[in-house]
N, C-alpha and C positions, 0 to 999 in steps of 0.2 A: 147143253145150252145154258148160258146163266143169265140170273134178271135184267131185266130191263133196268135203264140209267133212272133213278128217281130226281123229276128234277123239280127246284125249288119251287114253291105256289105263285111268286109271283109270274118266273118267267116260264112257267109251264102256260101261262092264257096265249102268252104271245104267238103270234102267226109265225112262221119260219123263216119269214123274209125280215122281219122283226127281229127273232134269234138272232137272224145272222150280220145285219145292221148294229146292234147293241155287241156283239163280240168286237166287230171290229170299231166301233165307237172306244172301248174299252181298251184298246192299245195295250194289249197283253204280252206282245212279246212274238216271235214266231214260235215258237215249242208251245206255249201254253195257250196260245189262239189255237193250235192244233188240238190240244187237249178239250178245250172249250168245245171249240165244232163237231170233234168225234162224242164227246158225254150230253152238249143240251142237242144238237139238232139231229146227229145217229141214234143218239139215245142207246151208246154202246156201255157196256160196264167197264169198270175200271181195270180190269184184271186184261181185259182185250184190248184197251189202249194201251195198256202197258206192253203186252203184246207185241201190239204193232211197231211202236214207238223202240221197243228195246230197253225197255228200263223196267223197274219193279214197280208191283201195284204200290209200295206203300211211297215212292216216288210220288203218284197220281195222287193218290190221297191225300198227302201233307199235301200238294199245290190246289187243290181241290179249291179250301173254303176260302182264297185270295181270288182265285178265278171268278168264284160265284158270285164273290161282294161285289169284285169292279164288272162284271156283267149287270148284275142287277143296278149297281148305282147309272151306270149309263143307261139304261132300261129306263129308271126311271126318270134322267132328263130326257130323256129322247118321249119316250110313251105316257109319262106322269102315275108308271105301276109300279 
């Protein structure tokens, strides 16, 4: 079994209906709304999105910190966190 998704301080407070509101505020894309969903609100590790998905963790990885910013930026126009 591997760790759990560490996810960022802000949008860890957020309620899951919140997650999932701010991903899709965030206009990601289909593939990387998918990445989004399975790491902030499965809270799956990267290795088993990759997994899933068919591609390499370092794939997940490199798209990681653009996911996170345009999550959190609508996060915080949506919730002000």
């Amino acid at each position: 079994m591997h760790a759990r998704a560490k996810l960022p301080a802000a949008l860890d407070e957020l309620l899951r209906s919140d997650l999932e509101q701010a991903i899709y505020e965030a206009n990601l894309g289909i593939d990387d709304t998918e990445i989004a969903k399975r790491y902030l609100i499965r809270q799956m590790p990267q290795i088993d999105i990759a997994a899933e998905l068919g591609c390499d963790r370092s794939t997940i990885s490199k798209r990681m910190p653009q996911i996170l910013r345009k999550v959190q930026r609508a996060a915080e126009k949506l919730f002000g966190k």
